[in-house]
C-alpha positions as CSV (number, residue, x, y, z in Angstrom):
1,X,-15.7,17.1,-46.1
2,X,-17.2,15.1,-42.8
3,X,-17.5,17.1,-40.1
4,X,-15.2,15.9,-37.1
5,X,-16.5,16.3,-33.4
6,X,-12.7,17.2,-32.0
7,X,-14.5,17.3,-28.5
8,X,-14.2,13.5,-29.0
9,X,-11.1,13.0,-30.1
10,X,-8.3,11.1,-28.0
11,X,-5.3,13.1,-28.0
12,X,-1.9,11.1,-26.7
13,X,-1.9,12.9,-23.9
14,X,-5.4,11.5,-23.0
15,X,-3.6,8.4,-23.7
16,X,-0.7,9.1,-21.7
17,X,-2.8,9.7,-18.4
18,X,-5.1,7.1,-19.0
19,X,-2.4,5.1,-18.4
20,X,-0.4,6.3,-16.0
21,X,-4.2,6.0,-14.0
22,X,-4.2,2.8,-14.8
23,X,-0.9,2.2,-13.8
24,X,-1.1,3.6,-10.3
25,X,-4.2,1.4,-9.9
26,X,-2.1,-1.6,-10.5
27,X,0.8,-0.5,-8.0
28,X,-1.8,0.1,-5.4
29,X,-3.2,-3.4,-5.7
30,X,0.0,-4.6,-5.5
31,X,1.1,-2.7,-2.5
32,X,-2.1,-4.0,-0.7
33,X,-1.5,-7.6,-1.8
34,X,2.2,-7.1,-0.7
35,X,1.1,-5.5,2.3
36,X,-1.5,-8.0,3.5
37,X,1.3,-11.0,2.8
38,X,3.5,-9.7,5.7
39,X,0.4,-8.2,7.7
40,X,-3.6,-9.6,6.8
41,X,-6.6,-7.1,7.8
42,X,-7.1,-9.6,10.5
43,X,-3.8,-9.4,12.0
44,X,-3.7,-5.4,11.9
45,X,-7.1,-4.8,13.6
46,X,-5.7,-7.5,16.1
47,X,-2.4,-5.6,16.3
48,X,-4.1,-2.0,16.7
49,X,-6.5,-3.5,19.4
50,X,-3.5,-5.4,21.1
51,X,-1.0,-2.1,21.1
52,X,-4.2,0.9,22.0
53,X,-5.1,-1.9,25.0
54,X,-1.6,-1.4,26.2
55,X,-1.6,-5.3,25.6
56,X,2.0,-5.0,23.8
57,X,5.3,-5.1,25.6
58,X,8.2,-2.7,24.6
59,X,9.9,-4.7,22.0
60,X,6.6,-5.6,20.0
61,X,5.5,-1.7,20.8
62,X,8.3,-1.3,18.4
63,X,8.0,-3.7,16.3
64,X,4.6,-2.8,15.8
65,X,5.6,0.7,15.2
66,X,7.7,0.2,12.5
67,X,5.3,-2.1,10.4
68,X,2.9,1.2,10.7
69,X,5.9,3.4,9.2
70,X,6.6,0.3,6.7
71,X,3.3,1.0,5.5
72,X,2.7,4.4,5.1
73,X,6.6,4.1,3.1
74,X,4.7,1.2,0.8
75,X,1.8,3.5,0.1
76,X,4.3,6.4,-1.0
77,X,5.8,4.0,-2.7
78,X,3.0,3.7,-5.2
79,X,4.1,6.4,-6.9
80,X,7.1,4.4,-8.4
81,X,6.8,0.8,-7.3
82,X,10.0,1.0,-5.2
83,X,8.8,-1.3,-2.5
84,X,10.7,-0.3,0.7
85,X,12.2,-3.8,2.4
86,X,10.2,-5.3,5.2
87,X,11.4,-4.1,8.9
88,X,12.7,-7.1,11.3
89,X,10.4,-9.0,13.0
90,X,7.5,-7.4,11.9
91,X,6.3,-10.4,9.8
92,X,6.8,-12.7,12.9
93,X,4.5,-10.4,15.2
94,X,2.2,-10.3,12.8
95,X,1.6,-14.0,12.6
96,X,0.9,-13.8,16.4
97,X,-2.5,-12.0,15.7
């Protein structure tokens, strides 16, 4: 009989995370590339600048604030791919920076 090293076996649960790893690295490319479609890295360092300069009137204070909140709700929403809908006019401020 072969001696079996059971220190290397794969067990389904192995599996089973393995995957689920993998799939929460696919959901949190995807929120990025969802993310950076409304809002680029550009635009959001241009945006932080713009609002901690006091540069922003009320209305795009706002606007502003909510695309922050929209984002930490599409990072939670890694967890099960439920992308939360996109606040108003937080695409169109965006494309201003």
């Amino acid at each position: 009989m072969a001696n079996i090293d059971f220190s290397r076996v794969v067990t389904t649960e192995d599996k089973a995370v393995l995957q689920q790893q993998i799939l929460l690295q696919d959901r949190k490319a995807e929120c990025r590339m969802r993310i950076f479609a409304v809002c680029d890295e550009i635009a959001q360092i241009n945006l932080a600048a713009a609002a901690s300069a006091g540069l922003l009137d009320a209305a795009q204070m706002q606007t502003y604030r909510a695309g922050l909140t929209w984002i930490q709700a599409m990072r939670a929403a890694c967890a099960d791919g439920n992308w939360p809908d996109t606040p108003p006019d937080v695409r169109e401020l965006a494309a201003l920076f």
